[in-house]
Backbone of each chain as ProteinMPNN parsed JSONL, in Angstrom:
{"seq_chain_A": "XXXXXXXXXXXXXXXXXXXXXXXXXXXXXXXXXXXXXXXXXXXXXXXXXXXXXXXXXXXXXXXXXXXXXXXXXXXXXXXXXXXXXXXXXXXXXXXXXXXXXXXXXXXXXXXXXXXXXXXXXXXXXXXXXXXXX", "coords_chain_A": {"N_chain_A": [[-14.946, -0.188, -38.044], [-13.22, 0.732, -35.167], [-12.983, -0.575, -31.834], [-14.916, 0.998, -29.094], [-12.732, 2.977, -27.261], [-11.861, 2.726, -23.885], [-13.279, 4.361, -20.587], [-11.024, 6.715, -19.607], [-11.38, 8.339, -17.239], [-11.025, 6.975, -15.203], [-8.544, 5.813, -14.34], [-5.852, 4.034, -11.974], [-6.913, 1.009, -14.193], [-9.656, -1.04, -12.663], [-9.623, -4.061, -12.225], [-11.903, -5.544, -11.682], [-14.232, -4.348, -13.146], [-13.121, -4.286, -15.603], [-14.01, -6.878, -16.15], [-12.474, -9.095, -15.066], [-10.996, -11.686, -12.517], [-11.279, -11.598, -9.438], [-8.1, -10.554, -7.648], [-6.445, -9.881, -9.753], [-4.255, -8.485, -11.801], [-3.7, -4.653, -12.959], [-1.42, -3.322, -14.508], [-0.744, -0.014, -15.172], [1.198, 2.524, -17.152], [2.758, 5.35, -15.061], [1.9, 8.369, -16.213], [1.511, 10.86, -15.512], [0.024, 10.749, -12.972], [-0.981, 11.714, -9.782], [0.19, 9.94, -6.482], [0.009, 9.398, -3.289], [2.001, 8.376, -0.214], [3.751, 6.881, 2.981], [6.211, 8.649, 4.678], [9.158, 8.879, 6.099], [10.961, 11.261, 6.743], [11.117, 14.777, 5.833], [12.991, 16.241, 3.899], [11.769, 13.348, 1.903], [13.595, 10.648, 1.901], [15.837, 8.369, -0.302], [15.661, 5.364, 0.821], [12.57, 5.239, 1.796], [11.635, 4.581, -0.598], [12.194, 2.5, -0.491], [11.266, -1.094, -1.33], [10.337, -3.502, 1.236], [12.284, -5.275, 3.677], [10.409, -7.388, 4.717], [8.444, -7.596, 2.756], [9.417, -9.269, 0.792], [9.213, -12.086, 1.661], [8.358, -15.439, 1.341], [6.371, -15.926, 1.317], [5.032, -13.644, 0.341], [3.219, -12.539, -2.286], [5.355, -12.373, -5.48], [5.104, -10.475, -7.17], [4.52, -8.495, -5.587], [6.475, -8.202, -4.218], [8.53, -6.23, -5.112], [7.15, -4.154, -5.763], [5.688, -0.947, -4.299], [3.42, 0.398, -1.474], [1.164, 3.276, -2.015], [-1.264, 5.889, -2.321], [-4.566, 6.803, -3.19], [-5.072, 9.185, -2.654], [-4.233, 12.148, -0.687], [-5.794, 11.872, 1.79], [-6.397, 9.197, 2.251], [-3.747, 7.871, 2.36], [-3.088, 9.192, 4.975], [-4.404, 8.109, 6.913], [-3.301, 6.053, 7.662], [-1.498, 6.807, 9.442], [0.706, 5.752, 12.074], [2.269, 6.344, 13.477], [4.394, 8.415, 15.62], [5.958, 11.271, 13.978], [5.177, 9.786, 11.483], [4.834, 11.448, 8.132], [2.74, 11.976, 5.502], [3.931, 11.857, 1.96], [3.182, 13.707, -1.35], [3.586, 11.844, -4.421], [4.328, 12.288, -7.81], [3.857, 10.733, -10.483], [5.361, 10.244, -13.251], [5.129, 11.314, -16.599], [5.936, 9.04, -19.614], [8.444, 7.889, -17.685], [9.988, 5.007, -16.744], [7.496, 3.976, -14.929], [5.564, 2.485, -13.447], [1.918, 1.301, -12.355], [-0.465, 0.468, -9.927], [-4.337, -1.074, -9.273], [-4.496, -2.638, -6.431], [-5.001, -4.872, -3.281], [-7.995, -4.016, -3.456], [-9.72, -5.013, -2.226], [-10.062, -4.657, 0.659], [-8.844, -1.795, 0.763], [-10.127, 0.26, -1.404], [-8.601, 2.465, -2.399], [-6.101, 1.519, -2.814], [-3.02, 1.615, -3.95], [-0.606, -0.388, -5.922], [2.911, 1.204, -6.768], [5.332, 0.851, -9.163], [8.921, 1.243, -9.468], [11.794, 2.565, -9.844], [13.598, 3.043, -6.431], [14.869, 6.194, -6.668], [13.757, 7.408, -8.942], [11.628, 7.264, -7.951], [11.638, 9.39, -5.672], [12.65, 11.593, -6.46], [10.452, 12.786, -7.584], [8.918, 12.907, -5.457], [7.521, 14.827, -2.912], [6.996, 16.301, 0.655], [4.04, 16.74, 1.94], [2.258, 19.222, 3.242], [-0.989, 19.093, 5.682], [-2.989, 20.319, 7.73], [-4.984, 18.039, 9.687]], "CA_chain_A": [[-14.862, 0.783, -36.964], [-12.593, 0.124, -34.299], [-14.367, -0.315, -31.055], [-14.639, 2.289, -28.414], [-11.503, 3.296, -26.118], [-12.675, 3.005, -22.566], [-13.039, 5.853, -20.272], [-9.849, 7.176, -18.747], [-11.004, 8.816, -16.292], [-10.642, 5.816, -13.742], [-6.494, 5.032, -13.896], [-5.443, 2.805, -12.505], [-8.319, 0.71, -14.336], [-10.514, -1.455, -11.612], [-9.805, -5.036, -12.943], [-13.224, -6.147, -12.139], [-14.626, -3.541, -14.057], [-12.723, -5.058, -16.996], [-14.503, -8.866, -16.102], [-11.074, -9.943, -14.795], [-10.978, -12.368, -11.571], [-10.398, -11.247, -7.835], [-6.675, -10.764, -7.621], [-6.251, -9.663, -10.957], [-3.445, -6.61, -11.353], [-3.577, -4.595, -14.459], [-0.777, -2.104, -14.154], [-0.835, 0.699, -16.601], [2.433, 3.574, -16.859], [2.074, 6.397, -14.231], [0.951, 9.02, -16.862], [1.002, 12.027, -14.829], [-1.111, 10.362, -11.944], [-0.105, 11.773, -8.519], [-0.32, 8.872, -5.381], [0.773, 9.244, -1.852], [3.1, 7.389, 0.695], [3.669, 7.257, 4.197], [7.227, 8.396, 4.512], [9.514, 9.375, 7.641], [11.57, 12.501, 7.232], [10.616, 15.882, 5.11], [12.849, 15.444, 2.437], [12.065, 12.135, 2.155], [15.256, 9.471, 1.047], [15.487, 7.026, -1.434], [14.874, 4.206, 1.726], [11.042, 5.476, 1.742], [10.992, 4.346, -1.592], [12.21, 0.825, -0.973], [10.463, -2.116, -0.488], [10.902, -3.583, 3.054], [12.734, -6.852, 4.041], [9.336, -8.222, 4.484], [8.132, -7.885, 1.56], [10.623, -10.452, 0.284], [8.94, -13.089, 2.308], [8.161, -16.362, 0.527], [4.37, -16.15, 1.275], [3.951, -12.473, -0.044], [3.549, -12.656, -4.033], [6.583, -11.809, -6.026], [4.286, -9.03, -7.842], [4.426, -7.437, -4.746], [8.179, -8.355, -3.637], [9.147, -5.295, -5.234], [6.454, -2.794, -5.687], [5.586, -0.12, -3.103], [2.017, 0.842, -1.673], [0.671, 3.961, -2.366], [-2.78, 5.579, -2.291], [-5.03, 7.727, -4.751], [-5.58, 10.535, -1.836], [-3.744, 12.284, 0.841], [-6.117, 11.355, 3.543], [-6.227, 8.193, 2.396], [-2.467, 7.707, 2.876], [-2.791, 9.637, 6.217], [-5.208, 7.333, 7.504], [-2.369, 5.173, 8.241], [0.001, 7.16, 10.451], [0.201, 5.307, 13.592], [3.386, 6.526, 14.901], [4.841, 9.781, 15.232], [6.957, 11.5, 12.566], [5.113, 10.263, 9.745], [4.394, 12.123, 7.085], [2.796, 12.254, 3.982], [4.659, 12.492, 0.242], [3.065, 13.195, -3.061], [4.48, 11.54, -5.406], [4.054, 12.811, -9.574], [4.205, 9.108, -11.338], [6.123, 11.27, -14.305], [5.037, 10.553, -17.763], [7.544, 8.629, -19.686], [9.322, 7.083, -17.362], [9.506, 3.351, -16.026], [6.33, 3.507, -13.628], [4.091, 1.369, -13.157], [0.839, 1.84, -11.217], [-2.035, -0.674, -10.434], [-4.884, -1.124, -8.245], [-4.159, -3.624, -5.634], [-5.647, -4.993, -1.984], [-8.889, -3.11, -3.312], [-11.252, -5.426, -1.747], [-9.714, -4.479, 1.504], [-9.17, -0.266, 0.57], [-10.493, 0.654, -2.68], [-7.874, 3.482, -2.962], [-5.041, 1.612, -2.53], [-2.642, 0.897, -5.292], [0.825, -0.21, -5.945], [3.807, 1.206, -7.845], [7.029, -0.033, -9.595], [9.877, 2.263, -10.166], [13.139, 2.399, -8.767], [14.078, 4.357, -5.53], [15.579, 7.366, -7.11], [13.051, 7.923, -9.609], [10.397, 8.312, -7.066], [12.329, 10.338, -4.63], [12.772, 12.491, -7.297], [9.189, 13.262, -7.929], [8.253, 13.363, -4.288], [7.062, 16.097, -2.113], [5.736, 16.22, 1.713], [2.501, 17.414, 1.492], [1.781, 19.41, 5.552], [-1.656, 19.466, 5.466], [-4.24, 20.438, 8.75], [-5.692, 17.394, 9.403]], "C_chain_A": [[-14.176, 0.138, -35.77], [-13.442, 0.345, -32.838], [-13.664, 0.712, -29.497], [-13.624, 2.198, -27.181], [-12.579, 3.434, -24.664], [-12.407, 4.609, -21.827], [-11.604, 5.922, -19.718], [-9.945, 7.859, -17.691], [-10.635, 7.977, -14.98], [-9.462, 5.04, -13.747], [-6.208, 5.233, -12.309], [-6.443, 2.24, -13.141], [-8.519, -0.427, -13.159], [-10.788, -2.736, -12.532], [-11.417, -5.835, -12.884], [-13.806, -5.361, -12.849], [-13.845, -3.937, -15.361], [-13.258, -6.732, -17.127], [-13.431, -9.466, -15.317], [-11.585, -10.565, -13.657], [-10.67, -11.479, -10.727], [-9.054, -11.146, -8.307], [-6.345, -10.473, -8.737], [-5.414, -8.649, -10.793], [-3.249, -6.667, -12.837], [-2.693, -3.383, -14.019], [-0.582, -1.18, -15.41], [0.628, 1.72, -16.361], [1.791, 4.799, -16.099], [1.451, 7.489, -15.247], [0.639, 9.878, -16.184], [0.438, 11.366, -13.34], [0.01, 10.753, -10.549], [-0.791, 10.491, -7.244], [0.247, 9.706, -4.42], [1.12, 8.656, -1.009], [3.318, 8.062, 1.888], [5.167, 7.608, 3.792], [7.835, 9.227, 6.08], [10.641, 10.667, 7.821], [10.854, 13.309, 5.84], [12.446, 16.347, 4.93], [12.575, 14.62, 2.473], [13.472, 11.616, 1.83], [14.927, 8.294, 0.314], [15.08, 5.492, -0.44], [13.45, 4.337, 1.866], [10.713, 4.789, 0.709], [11.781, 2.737, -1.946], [12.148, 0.233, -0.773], [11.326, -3.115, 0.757], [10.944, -5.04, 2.74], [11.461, -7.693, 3.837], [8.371, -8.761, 3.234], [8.826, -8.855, 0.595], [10.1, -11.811, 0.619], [9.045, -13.795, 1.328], [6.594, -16.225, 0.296], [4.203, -14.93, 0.921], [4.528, -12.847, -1.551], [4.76, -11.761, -4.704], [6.224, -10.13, -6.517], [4.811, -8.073, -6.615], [5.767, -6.816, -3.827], [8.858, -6.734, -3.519], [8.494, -4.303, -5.928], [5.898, -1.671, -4.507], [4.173, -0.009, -2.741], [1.818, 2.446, -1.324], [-0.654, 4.104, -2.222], [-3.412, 6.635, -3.032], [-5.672, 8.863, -3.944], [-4.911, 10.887, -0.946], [-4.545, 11.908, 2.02], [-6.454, 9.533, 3.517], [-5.019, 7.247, 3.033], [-2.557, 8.377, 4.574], [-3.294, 8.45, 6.826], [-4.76, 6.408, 8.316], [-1.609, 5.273, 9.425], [-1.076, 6.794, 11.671], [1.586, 5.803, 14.474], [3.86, 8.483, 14.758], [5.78, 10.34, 14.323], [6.765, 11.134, 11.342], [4.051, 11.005, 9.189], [3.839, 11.287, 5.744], [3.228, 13.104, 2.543], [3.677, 12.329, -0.825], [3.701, 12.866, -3.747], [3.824, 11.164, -7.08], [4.535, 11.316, -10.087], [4.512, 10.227, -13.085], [5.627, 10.56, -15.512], [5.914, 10.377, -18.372], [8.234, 8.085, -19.545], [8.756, 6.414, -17.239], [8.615, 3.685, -14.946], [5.65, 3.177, -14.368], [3.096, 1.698, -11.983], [-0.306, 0.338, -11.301], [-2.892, -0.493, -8.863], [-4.458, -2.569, -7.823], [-4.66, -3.733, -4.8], [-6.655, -4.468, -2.026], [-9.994, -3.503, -2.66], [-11.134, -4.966, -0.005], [-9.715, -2.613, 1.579], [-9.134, -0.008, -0.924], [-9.416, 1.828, -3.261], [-6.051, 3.182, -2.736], [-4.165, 0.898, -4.009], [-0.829, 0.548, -5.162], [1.975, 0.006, -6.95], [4.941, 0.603, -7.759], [7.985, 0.964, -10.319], [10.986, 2.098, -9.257], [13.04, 3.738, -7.666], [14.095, 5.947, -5.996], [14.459, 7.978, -7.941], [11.765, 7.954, -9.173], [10.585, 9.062, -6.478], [12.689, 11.505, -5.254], [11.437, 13.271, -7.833], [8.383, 13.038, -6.249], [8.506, 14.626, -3.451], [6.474, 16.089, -0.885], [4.861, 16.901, 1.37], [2.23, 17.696, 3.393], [-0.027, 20.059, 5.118], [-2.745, 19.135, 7.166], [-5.316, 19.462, 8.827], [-7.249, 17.439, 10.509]], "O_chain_A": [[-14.565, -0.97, -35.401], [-14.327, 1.187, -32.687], [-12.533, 0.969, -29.086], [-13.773, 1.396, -26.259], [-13.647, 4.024, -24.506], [-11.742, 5.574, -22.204], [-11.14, 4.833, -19.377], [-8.932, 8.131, -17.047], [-10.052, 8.381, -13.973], [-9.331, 3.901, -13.298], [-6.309, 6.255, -11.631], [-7.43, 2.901, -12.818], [-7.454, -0.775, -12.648], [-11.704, -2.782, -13.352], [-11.937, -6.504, -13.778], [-14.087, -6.12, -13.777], [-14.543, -3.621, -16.325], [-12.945, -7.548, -17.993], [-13.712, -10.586, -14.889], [-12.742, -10.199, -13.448], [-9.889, -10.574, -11.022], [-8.81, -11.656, -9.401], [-5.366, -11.209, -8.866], [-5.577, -7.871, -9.853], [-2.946, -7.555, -13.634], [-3.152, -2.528, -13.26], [-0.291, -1.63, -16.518], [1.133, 1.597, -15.245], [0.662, 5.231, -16.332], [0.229, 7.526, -15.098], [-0.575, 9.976, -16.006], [0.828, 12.16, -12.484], [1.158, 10.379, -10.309], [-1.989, 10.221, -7.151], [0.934, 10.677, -4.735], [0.146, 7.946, -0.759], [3.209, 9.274, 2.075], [5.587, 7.082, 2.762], [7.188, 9.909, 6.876], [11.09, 10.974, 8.926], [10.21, 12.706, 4.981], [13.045, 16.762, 5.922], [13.091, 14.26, 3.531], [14.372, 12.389, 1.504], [13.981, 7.508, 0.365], [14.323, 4.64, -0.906], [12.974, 3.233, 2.131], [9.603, 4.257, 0.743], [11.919, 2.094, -2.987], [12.818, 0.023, 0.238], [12.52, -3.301, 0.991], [10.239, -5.77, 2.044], [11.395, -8.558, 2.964], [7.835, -9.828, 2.931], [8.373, -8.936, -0.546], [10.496, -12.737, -0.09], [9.629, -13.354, 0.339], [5.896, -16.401, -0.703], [3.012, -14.663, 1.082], [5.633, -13.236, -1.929], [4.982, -10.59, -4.398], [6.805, -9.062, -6.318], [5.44, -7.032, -6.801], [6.029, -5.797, -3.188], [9.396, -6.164, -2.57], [9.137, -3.572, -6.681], [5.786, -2.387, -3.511], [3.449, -0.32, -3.687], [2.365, 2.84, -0.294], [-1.392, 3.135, -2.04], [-2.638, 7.44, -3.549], [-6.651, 9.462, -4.389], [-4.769, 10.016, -0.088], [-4.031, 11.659, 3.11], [-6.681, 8.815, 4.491], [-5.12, 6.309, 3.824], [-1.864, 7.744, 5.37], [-2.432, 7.716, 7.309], [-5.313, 5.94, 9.312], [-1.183, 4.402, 10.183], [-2.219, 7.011, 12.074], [1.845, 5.681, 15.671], [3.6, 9.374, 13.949], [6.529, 9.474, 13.87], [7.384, 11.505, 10.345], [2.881, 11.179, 9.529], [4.33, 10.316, 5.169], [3.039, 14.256, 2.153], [3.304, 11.231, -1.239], [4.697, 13.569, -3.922], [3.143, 10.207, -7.448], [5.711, 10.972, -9.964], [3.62, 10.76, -13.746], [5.66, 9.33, -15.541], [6.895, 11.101, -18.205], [8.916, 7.564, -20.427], [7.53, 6.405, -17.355], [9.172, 3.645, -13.849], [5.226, 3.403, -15.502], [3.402, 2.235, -10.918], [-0.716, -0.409, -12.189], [-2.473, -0.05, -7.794], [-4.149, -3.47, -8.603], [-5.342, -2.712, -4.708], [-6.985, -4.092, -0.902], [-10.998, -2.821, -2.453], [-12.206, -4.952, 0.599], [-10.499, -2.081, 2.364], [-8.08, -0.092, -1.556], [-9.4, 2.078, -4.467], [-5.123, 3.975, -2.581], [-4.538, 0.029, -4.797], [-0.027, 1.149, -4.448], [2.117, -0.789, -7.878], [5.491, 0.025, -6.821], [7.856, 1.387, -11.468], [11.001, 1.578, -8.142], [12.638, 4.888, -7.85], [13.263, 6.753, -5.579], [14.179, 9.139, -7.642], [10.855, 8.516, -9.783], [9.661, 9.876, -6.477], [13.052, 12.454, -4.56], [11.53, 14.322, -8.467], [7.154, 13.063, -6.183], [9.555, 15.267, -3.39], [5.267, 15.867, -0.983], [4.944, 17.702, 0.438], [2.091, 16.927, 4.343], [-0.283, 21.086, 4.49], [-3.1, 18.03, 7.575], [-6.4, 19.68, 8.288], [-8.198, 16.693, 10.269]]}, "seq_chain_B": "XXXXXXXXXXXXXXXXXXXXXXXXXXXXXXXXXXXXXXXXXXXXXXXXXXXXXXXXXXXXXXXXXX", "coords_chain_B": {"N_chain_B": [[-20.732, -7.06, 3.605], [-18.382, -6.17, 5.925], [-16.105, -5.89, 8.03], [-12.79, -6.05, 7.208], [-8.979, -7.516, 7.631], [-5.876, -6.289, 7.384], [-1.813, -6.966, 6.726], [0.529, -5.112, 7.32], [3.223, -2.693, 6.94], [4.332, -0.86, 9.137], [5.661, 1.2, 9.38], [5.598, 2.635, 6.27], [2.993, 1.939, 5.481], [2.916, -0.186, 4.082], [1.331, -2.953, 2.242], [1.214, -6.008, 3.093], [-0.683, -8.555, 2.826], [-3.952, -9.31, 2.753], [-6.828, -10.118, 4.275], [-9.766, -11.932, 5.26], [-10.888, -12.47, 8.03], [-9.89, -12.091, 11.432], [-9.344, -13.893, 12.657], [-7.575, -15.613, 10.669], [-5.805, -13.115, 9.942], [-4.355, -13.017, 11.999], [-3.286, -15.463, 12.481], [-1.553, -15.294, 9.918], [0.128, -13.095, 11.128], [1.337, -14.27, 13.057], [2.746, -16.04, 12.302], [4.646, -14.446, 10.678], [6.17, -13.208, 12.162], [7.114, -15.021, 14.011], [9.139, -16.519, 12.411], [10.515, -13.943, 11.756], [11.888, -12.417, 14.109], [12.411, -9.812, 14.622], [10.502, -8.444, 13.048], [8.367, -7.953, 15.199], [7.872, -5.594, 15.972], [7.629, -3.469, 13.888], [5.652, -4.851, 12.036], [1.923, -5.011, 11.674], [-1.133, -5.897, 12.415], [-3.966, -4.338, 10.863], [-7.936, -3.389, 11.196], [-10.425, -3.24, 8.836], [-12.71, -0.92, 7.506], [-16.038, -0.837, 5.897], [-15.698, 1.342, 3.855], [-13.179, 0.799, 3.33], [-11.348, 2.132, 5.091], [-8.636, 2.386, 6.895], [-9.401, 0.598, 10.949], [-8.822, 1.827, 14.379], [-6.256, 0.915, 16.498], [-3.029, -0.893, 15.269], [-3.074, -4.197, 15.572], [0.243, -6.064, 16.905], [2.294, -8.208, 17.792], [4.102, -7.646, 19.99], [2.725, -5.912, 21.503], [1.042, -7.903, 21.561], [1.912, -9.603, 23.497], [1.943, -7.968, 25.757]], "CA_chain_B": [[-19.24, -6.809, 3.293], [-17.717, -6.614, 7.028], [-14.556, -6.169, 8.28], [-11.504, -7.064, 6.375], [-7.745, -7.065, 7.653], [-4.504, -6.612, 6.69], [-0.806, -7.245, 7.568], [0.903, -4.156, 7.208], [5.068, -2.451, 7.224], [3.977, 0.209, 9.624], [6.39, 2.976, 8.731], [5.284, 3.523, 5.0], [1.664, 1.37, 5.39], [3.397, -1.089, 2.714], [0.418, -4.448, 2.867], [1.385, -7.277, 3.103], [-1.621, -9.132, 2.864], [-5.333, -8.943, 3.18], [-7.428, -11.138, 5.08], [-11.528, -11.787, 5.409], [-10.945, -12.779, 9.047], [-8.788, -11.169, 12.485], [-8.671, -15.456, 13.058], [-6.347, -15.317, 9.598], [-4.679, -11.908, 10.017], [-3.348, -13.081, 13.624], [-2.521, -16.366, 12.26], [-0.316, -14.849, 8.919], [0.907, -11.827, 11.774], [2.221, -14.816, 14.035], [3.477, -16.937, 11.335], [5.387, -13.51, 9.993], [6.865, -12.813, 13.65], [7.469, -16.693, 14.08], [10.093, -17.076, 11.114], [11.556, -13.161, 12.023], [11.206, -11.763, 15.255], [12.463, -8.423, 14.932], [9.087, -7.963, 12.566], [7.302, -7.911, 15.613], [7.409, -4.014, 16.417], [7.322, -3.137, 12.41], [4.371, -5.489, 11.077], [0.771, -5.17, 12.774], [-2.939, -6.523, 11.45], [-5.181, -3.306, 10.738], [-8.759, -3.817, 10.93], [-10.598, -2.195, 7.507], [-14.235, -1.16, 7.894], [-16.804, -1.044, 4.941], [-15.614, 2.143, 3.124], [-11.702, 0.84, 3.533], [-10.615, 3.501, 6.308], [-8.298, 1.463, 8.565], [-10.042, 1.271, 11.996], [-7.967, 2.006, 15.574], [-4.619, 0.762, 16.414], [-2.79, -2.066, 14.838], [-2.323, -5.304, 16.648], [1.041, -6.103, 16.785], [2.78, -9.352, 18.536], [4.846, -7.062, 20.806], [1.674, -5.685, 22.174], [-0.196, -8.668, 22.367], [2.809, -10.13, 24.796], [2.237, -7.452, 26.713]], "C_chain_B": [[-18.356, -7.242, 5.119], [-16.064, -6.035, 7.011], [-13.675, -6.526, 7.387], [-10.213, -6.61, 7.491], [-6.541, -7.37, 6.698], [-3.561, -5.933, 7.203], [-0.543, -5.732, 7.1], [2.476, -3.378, 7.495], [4.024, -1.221, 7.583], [4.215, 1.213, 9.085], [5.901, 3.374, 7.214], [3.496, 2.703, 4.586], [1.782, 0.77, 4.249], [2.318, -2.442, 2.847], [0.821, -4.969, 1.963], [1.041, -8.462, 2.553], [-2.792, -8.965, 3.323], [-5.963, -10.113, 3.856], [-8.893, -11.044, 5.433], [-11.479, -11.935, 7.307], [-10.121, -12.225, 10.015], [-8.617, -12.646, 12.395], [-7.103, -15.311, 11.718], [-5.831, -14.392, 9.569], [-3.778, -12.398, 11.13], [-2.605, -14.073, 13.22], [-1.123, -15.831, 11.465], [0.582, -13.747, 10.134], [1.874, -13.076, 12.745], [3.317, -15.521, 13.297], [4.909, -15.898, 11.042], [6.804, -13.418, 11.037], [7.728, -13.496, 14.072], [9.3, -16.268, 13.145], [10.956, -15.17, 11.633], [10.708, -12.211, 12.999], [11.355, -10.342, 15.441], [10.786, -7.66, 14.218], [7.807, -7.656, 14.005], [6.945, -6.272, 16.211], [7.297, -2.992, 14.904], [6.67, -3.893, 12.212], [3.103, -5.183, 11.906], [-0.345, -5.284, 11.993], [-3.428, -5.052, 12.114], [-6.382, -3.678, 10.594], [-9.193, -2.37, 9.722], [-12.087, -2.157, 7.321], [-14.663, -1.051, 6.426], [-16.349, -0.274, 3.423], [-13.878, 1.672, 2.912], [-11.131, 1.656, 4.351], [-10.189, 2.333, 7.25], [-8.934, 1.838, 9.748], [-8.964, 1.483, 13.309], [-6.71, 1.36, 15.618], [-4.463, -0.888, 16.029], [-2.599, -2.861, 15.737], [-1.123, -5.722, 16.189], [1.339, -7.216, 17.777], [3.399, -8.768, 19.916], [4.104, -6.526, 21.835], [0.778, -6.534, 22.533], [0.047, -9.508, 23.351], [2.923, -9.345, 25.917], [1.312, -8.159, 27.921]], "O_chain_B": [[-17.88, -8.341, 5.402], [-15.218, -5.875, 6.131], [-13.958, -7.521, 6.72], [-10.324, -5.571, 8.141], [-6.297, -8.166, 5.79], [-3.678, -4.888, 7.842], [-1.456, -5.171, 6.493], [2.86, -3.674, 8.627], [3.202, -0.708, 6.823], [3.489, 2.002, 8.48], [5.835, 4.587, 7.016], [2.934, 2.939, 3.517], [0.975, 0.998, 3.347], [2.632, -3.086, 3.848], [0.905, -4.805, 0.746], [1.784, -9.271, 1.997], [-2.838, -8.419, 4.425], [-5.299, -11.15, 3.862], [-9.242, -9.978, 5.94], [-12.355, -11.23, 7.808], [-9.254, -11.612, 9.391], [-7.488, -12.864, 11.954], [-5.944, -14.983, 11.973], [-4.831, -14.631, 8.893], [-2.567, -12.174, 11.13], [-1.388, -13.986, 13.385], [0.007, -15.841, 11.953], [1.791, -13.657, 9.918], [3.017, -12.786, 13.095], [4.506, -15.568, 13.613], [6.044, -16.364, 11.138], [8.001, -13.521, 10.771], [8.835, -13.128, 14.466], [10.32, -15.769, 13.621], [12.158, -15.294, 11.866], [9.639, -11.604, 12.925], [10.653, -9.687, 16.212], [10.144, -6.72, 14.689], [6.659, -7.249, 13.827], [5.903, -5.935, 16.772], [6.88, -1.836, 14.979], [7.634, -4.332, 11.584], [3.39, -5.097, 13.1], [-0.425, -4.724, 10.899], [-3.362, -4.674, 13.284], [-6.394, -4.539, 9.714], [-8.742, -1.229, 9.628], [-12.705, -3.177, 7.019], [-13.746, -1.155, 5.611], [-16.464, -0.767, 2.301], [-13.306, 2.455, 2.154], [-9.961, 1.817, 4.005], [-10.849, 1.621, 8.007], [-9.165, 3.031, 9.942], [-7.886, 1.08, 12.874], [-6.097, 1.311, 14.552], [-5.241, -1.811, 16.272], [-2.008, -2.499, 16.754], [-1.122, -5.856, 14.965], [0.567, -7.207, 18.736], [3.189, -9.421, 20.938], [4.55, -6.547, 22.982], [-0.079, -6.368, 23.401], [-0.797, -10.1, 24.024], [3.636, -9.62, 26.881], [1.428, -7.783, 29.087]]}, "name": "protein", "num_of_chains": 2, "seq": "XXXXXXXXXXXXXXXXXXXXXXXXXXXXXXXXXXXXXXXXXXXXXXXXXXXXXXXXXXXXXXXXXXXXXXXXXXXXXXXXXXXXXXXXXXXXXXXXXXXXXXXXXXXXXXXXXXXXXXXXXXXXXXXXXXXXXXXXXXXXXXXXXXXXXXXXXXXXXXXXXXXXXXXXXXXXXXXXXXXXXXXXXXXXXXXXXXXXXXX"}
């Protein structure tokens, strides 16, 4: 008997919840899963969806060089806006394609995660979301 | 649990880095600023209360020269 498939309802999975170490990233394919992103105009542009000079540093991990952050709720993503003009995008992690999704920084916000896809093929599955906060 | 921070790309809330301490967020935020100075009105340490909800406004180098 092969042994039992875990649950699915908790994608990304929650590497300590698999035993793994702190710092652990298990990235699984988006699979339908919608996230959200801060982004600065309604359409957004493929620059929303690409990682910032800083992120390049030497001292931030390569993992992260060139994945984006994302979050597993619109008010989670709101939570952020500190300046004026931004918005929040949903963005459909498309089944299929190249995404990648993982939880990340969770000891810091439990709902925050980061994906890997190129520009275009998120900007293509994003949407502002105007919602009465 | 406590407090946590972390560095942060303002405009799309891209992190950086996390941090148990504001002593180590300020340090990595000066270090960041240090090495490229235009980062200092795009990067800023968020504080992150129990549930993860960033708390009030970021510190930022640009603001803390004020």
């Amino acid at each position: 008997m092969s042994p039992a498939a875990p649950p699915m309802a908790d994608l990304p999975p929650r590497p300590d919840a698999l035993g793994l170490p702190a710092g652990a990233v298990v990235a699984v394919p988006g699979d339908g899963l919608d996230v959200f992103r801060l982004v600065r105009s309604d359409p957004p542009t493929a620059d929303d969806f690409r990682p910032s000079r800083h992120q390049r540093r030497r001292d931030v991990p390569l993992l992260f060089a060139v994945g984006l952050s994302h979050y597993l709720s619109f008010d989670a993503a709101a939570a952020y806006i500190r300046r004026p003009g931004s918005l929040v995008a949903r963005v459909n992690l498309a089944a299929g394609l190249p995404i990648h999704v993982a939880r990340t920084f969770t000891a810091t916000n439990p709902l925050h995660v980061t994906v890997w896809a190129t520009p275009e093929l998120l900007l293509a599955h994003a949407t502002v979301v105007h919602r009465d906060r | 649990m406590g407090m946590r921070y972390a560095l942060i790309d303002l405009a799309h809330a891209d992190l950086l880095g996390e941090y148990a301490t504001l002593q180590q967020g300020r340090r990595a935020l000066e270090d960041l600023v240090r090495d490229e100075p235009a980062a200092a009105d795009e990067i800023g340490l968020l504080a992150h209360d129990d549930n993860g909800q960033p708390v009030g406004e970021p510190i930022t180098i640009s603001l803390a020269r004020r």
